[in-house]
Structure formats: C-alpha cells, structure tokens
TORKESE-135373 format. One record per residue: residue number from 1; residue in three letters; y, x, z of N, C-alpha, C in turn. Coordinates in Angstrom, 2 decimals. Each point is the difference from the previous one (the first is absolute). Layout:
N
+------+------+---------+---------+---------+---------+---------+---------+---------+---------+---------+
! resi ! resn !     n_y !     n_x !     n_z !    ca_y !    ca_x !    ca_z !     c_y !     c_x !     c_z !
+------+------+---------+---------+---------+---------+---------+---------+---------+---------+---------+
!  NUM !  ala !       Y !       X !       Z !       Y !       X !       Z !       Y !       X !       Z !
...
+------+------+---------+---------+---------+---------+---------+---------+---------+---------+---------+
! end
This chain:
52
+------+------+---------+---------+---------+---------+---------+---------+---------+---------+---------+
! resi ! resn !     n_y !     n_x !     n_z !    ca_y !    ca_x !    ca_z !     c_y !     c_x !     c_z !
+------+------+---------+---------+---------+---------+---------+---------+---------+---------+---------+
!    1 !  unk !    7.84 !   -7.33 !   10.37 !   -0.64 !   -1.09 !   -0.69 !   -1.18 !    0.52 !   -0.82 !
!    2 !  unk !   -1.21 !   -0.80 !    0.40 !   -1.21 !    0.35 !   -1.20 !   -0.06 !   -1.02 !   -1.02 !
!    3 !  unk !   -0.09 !    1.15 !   -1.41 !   -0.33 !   -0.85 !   -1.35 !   -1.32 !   -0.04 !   -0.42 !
!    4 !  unk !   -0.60 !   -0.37 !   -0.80 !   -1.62 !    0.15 !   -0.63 !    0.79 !   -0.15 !   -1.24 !
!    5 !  unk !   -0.40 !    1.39 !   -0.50 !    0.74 !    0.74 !   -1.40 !   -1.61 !    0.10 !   -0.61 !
!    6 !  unk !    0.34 !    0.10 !   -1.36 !   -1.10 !   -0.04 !   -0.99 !    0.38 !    1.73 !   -0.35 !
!    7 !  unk !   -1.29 !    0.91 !   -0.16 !    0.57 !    1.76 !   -0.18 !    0.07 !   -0.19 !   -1.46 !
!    8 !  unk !    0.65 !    0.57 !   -0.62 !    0.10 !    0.20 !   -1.26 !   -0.35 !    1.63 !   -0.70 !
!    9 !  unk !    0.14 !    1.20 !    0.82 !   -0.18 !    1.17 !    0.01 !   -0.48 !    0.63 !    1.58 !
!   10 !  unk !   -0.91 !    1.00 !    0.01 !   -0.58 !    0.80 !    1.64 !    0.11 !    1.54 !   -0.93 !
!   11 !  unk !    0.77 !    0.79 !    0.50 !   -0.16 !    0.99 !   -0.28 !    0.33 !    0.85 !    1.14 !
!   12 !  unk !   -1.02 !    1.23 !    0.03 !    0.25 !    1.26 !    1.05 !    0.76 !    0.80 !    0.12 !
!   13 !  unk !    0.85 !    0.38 !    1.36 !    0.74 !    0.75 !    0.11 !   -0.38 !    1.00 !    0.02 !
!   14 !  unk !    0.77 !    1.23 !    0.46 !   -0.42 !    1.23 !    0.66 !   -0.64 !    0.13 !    1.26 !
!   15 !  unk !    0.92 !   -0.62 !    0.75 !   -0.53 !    0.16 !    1.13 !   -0.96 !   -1.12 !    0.33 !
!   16 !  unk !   -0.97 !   -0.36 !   -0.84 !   -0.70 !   -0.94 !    0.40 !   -0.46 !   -1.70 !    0.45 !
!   17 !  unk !    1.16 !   -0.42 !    0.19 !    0.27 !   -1.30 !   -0.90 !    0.44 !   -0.19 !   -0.89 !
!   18 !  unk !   -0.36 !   -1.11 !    0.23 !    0.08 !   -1.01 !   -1.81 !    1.48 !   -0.89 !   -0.08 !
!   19 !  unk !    0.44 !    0.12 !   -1.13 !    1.30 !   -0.90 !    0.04 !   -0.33 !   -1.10 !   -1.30 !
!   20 !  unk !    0.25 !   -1.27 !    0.91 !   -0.22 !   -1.17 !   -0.85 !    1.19 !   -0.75 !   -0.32 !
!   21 !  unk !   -0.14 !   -0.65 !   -1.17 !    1.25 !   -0.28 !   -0.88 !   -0.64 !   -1.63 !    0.37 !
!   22 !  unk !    0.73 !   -0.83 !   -0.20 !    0.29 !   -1.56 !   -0.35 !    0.88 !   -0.48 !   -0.38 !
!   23 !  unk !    0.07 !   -1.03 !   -0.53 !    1.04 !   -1.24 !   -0.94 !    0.13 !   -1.27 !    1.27 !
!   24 !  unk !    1.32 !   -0.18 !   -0.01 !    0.58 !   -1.17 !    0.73 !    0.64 !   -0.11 !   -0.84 !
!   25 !  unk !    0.13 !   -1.22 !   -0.86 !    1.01 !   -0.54 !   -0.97 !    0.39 !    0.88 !   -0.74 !
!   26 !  unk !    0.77 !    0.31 !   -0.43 !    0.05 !    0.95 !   -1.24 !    0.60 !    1.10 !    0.44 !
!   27 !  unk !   -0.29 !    0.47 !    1.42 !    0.31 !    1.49 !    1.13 !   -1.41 !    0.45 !    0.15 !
!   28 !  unk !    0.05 !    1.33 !   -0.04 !   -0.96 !    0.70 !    0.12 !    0.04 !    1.00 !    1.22 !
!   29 !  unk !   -0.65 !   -0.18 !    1.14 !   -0.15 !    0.83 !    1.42 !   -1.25 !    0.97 !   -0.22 !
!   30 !  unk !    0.25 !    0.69 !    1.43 !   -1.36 !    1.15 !    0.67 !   -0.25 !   -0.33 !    0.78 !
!   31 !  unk !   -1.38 !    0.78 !    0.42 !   -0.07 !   -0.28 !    1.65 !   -1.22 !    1.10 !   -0.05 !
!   32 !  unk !   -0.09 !    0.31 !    1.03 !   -0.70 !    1.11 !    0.54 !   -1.39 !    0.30 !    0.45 !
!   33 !  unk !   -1.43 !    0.00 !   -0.33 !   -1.18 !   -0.57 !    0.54 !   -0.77 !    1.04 !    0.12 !
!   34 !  unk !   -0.35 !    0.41 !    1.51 !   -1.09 !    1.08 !    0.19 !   -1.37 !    0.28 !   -0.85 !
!   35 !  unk !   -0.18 !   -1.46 !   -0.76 !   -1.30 !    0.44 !   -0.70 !    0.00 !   -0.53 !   -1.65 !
!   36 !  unk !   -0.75 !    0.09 !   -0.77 !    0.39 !   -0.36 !   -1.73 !   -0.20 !   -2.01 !   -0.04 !
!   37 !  unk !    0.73 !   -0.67 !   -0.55 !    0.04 !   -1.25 !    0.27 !    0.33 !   -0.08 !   -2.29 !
!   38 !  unk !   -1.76 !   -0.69 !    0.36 !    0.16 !   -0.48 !   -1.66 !    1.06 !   -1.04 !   -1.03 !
!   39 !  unk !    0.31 !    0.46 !   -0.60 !    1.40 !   -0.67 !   -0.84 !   -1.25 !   -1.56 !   -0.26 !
!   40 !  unk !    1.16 !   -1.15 !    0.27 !   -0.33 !   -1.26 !    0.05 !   -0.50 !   -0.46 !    1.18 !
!   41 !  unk !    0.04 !    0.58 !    0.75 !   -0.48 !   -0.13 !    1.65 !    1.50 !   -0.79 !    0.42 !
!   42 !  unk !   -0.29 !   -0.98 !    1.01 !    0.71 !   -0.45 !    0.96 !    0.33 !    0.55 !    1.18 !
!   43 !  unk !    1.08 !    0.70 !    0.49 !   -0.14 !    0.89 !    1.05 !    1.25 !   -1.00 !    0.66 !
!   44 !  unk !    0.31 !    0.76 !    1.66 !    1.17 !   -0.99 !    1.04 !    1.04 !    1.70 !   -0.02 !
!   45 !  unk !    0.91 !   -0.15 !   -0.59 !    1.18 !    1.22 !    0.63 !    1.08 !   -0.88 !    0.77 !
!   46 !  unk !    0.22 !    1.39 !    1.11 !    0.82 !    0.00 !    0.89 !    1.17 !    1.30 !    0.22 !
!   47 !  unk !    1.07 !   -0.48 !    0.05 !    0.84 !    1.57 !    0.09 !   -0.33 !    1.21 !   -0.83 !
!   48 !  unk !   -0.30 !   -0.17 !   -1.29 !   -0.72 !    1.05 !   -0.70 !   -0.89 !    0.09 !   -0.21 !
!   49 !  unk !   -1.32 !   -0.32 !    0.92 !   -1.25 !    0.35 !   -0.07 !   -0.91 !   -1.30 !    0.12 !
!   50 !  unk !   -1.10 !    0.05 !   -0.63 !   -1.12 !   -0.38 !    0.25 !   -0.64 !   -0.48 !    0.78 !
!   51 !  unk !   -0.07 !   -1.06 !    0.88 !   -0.62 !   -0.31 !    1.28 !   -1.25 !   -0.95 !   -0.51 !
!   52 !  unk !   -1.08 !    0.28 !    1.07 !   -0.84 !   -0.96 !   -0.25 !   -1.26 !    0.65 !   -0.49 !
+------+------+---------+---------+---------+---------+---------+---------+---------+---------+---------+
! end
C-alpha cells in the first residue's frame, strides 16, 4: 500500500541514504530514500521506502 506521508526529519546514513521519519496519527515511521527529501515535503512511501 502507498501513503503520501508529510517528512518530518531526512537525515544521512552511512552508507548513503537518507532515512526519513513521518507522523501518522500519533505513530511515528521510516522509510528509506536514495536522495535528501526536505522536512515538510510531501513524499508517497511504499514498503519502507520512498517511491516517486
């Protein structure tokens, strides 16, 4: 299932991606994104990651 999550945090890993944080109701997820995705951005995650 794809959501359109609002990012709340993009921060860099080690190995080079970025791990992004979001708020669904008062739960807080990750997801995984090959490139830096600005906090307040609208992004689509899928299975962890970032699509789109």
């Amino acid at each position: 299932m794809t959501q359109r999550v609002n990012v709340q945090t993009c921060t860099l890993r080690r190995d080079g991606q970025h791990l992004v944080t979001y708020r669904v109701g008062s739960s807080v997820y990750s997801a995984l994104s090959p490139k830096f995705v600005q906090p307040g951005t609208d992004v689509r995650v899928r299975d962890g990651k970032v699509v789109g």
